[in-house]
C-alpha positions in Angstrom: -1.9 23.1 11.1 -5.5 23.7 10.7 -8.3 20.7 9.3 -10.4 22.1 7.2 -12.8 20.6 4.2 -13.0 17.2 3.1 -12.0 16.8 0.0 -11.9 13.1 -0.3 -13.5 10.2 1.2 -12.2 6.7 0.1 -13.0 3.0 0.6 -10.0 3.4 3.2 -9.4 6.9 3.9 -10.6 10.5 4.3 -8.5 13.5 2.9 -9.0 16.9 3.9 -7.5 20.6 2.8 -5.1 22.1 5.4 -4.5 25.8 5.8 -0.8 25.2 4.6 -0.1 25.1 1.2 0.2 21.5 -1.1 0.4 19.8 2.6 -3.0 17.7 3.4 -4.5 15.4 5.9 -5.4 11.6 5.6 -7.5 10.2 8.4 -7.3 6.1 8.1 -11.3 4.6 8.7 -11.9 1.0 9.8 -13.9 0.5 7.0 -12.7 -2.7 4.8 -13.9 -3.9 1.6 -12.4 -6.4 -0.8 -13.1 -6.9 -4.7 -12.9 -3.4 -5.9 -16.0 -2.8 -2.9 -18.1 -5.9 -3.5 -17.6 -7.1 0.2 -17.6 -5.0 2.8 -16.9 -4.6 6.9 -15.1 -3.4 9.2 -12.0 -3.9 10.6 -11.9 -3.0 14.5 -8.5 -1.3 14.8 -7.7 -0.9 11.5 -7.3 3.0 11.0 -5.0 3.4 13.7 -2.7 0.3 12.7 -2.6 1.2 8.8 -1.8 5.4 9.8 0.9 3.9 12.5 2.4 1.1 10.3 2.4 3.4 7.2 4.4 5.9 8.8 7.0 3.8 10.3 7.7 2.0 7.2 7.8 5.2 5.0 10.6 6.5 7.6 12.5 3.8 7.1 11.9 4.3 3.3 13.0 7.8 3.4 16.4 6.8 4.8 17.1 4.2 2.1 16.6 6.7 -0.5 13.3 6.2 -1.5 10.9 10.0 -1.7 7.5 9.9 0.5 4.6 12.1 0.8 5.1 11.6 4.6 5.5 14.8 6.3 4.4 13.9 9.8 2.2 11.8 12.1 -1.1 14.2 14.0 -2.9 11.6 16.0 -3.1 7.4 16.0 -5.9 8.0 12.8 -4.5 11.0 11.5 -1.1 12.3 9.4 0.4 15.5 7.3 0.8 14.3 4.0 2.3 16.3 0.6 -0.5 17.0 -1.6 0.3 15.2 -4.9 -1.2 14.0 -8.0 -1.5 10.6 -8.3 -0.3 8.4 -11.1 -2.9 6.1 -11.6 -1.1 3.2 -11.8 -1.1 0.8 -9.2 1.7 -0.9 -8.9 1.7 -4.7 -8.0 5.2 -6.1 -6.4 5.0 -10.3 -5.9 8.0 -12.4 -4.4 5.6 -15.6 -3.8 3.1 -17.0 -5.9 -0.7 -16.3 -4.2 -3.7 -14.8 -4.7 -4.9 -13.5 -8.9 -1.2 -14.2 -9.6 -1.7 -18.0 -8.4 -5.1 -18.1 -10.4 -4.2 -16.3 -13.5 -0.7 -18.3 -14.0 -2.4 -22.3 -12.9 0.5 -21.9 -10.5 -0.1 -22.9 -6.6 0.1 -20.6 -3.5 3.3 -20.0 -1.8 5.8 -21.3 -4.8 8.6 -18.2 -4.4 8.8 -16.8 -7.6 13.1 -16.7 -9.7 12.5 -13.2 -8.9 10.2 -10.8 -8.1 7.4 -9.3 -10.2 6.5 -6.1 -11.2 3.3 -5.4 -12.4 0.9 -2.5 -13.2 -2.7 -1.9 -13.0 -4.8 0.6 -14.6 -6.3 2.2 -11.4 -9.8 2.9 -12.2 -12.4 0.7 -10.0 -15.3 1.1 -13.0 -13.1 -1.0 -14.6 -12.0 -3.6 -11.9 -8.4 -1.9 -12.2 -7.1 -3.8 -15.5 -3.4 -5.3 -15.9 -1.4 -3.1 -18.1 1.8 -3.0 -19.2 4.0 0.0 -20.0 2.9 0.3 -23.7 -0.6 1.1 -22.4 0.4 3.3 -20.1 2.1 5.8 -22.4 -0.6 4.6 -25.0 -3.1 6.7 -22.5 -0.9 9.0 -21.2 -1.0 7.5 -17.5 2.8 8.1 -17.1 5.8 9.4 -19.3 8.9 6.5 -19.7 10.5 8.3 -17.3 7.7 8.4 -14.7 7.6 4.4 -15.4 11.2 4.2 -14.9 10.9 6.3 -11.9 7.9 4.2 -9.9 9.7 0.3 -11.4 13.3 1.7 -10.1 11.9 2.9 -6.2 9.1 0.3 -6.5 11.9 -2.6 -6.9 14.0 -0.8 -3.5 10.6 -0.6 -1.3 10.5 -4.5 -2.2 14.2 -4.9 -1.2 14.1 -3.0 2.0 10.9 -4.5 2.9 11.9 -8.0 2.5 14.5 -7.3 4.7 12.7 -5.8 7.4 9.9 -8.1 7.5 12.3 -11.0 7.9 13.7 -9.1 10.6 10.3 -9.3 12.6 10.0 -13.0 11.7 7.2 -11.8 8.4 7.6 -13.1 4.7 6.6 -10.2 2.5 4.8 -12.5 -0.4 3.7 -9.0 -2.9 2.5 -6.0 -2.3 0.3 -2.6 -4.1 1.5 0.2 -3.7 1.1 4.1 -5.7 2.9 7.3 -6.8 2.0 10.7 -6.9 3.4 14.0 -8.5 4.0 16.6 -6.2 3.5 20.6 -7.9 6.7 20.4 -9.2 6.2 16.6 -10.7 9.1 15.0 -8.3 7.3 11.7 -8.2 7.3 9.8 -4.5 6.0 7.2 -3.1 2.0 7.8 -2.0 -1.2 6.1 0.0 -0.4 3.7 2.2 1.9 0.4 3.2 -0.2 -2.2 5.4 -1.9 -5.1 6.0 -4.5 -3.7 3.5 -2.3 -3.8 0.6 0.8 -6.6 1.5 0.2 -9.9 2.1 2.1 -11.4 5.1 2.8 -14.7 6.1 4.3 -15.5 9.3 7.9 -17.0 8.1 7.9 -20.1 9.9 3.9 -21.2 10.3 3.0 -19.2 6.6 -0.2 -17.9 8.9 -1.6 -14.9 7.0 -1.7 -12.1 8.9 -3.1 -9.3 6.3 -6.3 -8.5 4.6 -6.6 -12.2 3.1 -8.4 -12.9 6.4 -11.2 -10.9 5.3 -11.3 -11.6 2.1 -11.1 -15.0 2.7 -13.5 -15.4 5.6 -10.8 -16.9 7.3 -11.6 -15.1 10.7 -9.7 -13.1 13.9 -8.7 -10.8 11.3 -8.4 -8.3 14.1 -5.9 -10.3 15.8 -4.0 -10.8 12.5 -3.5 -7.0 12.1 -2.4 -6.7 15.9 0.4 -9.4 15.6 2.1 -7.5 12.7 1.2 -4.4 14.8 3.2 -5.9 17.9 6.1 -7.5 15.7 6.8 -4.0 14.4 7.2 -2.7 18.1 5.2 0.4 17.7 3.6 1.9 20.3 -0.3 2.8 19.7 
């Protein structure tokens, strides 16, 4: 498979055309920002932890039924992925109270929620990616019911496996983002990324965070952070 132009270049990634058909390449950067690009850095590491991490949960995805634009892993920065259209909804997952949830509901950090939480945003960064709710959505043609019932019905499984696994590792997955795309023939699967960047994880027994709310939060070795959940997963870079 042969890189050639880039078509893309995001706050987190860099996608390039391939000379096979509907099959592209994402290279993971370093680069980290927070509040939709406001703060910026670098995170040492990063790239090669998010592509790795990504990939290894999306496996484990595949196998409990839930479609992936995985297709297979190049380098430690660099993996095949479908090409797909994405739906641009992002979709919000919470099994613990923290973060806008905590702020916007007067409720305090780390209360487990009855259930979990399935929210959308409207995925436009102009706009600091507005809470919708499925009304909107087909209101502005984002999705069709069935797309919504689609992304809520796999997005709802990702959360169950993943609770699952992180516990295995000795992690509490407290929410997570995570997007769709439509591939040519509009099969909708599961898209971007699963990391650090876009769960929060608290170590289950200390409630250390050990995701991007170390940036974001100035709350320092947010290296090591990414590392640990790095090591618990027992991949090899």
């Amino acid at each position: 498979m042969e890189k050639l132009d880039l078509l893309y270049e995001g706050k987190a990634k860099k996608v390039y055309k391939t000379d096979v058909e509907d099959v592209l390449i994402v290279d993971y950067k370093d680069d980290a920002t927070a509040f939709n690009g406001l703060k910026k850095g670098t995170i040492v590491g990063k790239g090669v932890i998010n592509n790795k991490m990504s990939n290894h949960i999306m496996r484990l995805l595949e196998k409990e039924g839930v479609p992936t634009h995985l297709v297979e892993e190049l380098s430690d920065r660099e993996t095949a992925v479908k090409k797909v259209q994405i739906v641009p909804l992002e979709v919000i997952v919470r099994n613990i109270a923290a973060g806008s949830f905590s702020k916007k509901m007067g409720i305090e950090e780390g209360r487990k929620l009855l259930c979990p939480t399935l929210e959308f945003s409207y995925k436009d960064d102009a706009l600091g990616d507005p809470f919708i709710n499925d009304y909107y959505a087909l209101a502005l043609g984002l999705a069709t019911q069935e797309e919504i019932d689609t992304i809520a019905k796999y997005a709802l499984k990702v959360n169950e496996v993943m609770i699952e696994y992180f516990k295995s590792i000795g992690i509490e997955l407290v929410d997570f983002k995570i997007e769709f795309g439509k591939t040519s023939d509009g099969t909708i699967i599961l898209a971007d990324e699963i990391s650090p960047d876009t769960c929060r994880l608290w170590d289950i027994n200390t409630h250390e965070k050990l995701d991007k709310d170390r940036f974001r939060r100035d709350l320092g070795n947010v290296e090591d952070a990414y590392e640990e959940v790095f090591k618990r997963l027992g991949i090899h870079k």
